[in-house]
N, C-alpha and C positions, 0 to 999 in steps of 0.2 A: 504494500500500500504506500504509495506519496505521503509525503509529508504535507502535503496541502490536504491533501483527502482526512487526515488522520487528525489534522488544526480544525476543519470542516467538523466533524464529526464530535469531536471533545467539545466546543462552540454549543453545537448542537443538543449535545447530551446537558451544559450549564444549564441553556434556556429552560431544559423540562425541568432538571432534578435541583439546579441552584449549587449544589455540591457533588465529586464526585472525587471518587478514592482513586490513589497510584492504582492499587491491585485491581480494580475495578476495570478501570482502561486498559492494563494489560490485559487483563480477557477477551474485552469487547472489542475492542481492536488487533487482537494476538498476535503484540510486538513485546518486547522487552521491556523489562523495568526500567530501564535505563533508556530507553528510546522516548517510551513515557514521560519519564522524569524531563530530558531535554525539550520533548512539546511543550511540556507545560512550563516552565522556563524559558522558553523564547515566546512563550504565547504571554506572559508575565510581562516580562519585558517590552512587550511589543503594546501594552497596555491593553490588553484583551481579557485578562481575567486575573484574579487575585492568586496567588502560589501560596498555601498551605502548608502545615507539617503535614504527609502525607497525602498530597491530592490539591485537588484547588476549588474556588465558589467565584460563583456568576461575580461582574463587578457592583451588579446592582442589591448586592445579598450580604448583606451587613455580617460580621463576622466579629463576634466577643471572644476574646484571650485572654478576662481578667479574671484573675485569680487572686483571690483576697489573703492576706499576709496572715502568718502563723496568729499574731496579736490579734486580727481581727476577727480570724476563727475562736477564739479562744472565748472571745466573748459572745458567740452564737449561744442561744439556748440556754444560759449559766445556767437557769432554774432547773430547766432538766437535769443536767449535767449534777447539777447538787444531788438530786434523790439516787443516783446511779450509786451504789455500793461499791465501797472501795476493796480490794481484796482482802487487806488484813483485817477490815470492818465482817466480812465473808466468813475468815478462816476463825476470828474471836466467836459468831454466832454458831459455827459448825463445833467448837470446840466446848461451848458452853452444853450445846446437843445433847453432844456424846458424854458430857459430865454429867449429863442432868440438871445443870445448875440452871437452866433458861425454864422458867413456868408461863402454861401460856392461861390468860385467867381468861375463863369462860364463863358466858352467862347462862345459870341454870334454872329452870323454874320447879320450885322446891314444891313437889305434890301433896305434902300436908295442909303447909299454910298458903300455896297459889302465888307468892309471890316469886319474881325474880328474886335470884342470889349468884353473886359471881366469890365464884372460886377457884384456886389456881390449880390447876394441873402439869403434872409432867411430862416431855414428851412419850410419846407413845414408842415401841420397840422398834419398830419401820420406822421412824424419825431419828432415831439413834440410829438403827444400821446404815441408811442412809448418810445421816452427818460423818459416820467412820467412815464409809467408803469416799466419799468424799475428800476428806481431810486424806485417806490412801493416795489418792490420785497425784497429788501435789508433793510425795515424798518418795524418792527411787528405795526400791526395793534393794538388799544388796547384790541381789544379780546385779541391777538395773546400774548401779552405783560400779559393781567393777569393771561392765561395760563400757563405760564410761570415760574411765580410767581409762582403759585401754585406749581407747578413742586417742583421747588424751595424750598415749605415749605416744600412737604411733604415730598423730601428727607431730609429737616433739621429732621423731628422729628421722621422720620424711625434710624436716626446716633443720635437721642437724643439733639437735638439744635446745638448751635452754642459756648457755654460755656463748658470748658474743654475736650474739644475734643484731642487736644495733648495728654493730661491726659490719654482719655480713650485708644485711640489707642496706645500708651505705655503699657497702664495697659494688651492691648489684644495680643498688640505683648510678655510683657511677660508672659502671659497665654502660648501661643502659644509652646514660647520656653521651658517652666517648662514641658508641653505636651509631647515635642516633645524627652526632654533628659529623660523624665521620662522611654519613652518609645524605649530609648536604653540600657536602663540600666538592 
């Protein structure tokens, strides 16, 4: 396919769809990604439509990239964000469970004299076994624990121990750079 036919066609595809993806066009037109990519960068350039991270949109199709800052997220939703349990808020309730020590008071209605009465109860046996397994989940078993370990070693002696490591990875970042200028020069 020409390069005019294949500018024609991407053109054509903006008007309907407004946006349209790299990977998209290499299908619909079944040329390379890289053939792709250069359309839509001289059709860019040539002031015919917007170039995209991945693809591009009509010129007449407004395109938002804001992305609001760590600080400004943070203050999304506080009040939600507040009732969210924090873990060790979590692991104290699970802990209390399984102690027994958490009562939960319930309101009864006392069948002699009709009236409501609230009294505390303690978790039920399924509330405890629950809270244990639970509080299990979050602690390595010691298989779990010398697996681990291992892990552990074997990445130390794949990076060559735990002794002059700074060292080496200095020595590799300037390998790197020696590499890197050698091969601009």
């Amino acid at each position: 396919m020409l390069t005019e036919q294949r500018f024609y066609i991407i053109l054509k595809l903006l008007e309907e769809r407004k946006s349209i993806t790299v990977t998209e066009l290499r299908e619909l037109l079944d040329a390379s990604e890289s053939t792709v990519r250069r359309d839509i960068t001289a059709l860019d350039k040539a002031g015919k439509l917007t170039k995209v991270f991945g693809g591009a949109v009509a010129l007449n199709h407004k395109v938002t990239a804001y992305e609001p800052t760590v600080a400004q997220k943070s203050e999304l939703n506080k009040e939600e964000k507040k009732k969210i349990a924090k873990q060790d808020e979590v692991m104290q309730v699970f802990t209390s469970i399984l102690r027994q020590e958490l009562m939960e008071e319930v309101v009864e209605l006392n069948a002699a004299t009709g009236q409501f009465v609230k009294t505390k109860k303690p978790p039920s046996i399924s509330e405890v076994i629950k809270a244990g397994s639970e509080l299990m989940k979050r602690y390595p078993t010691e298989k779990q624990a010398e697996k681990m370990q291992l892990e552990i070693d074997k990445l130390k002696a794949q990076v060559g121990g735990d002794e002059g490591q700074d060292e080496k990875i200095a020595g590799f970042l300037n390998l790197i750079k020696g590499a890197v200028s050698d091969g601009l020069e």
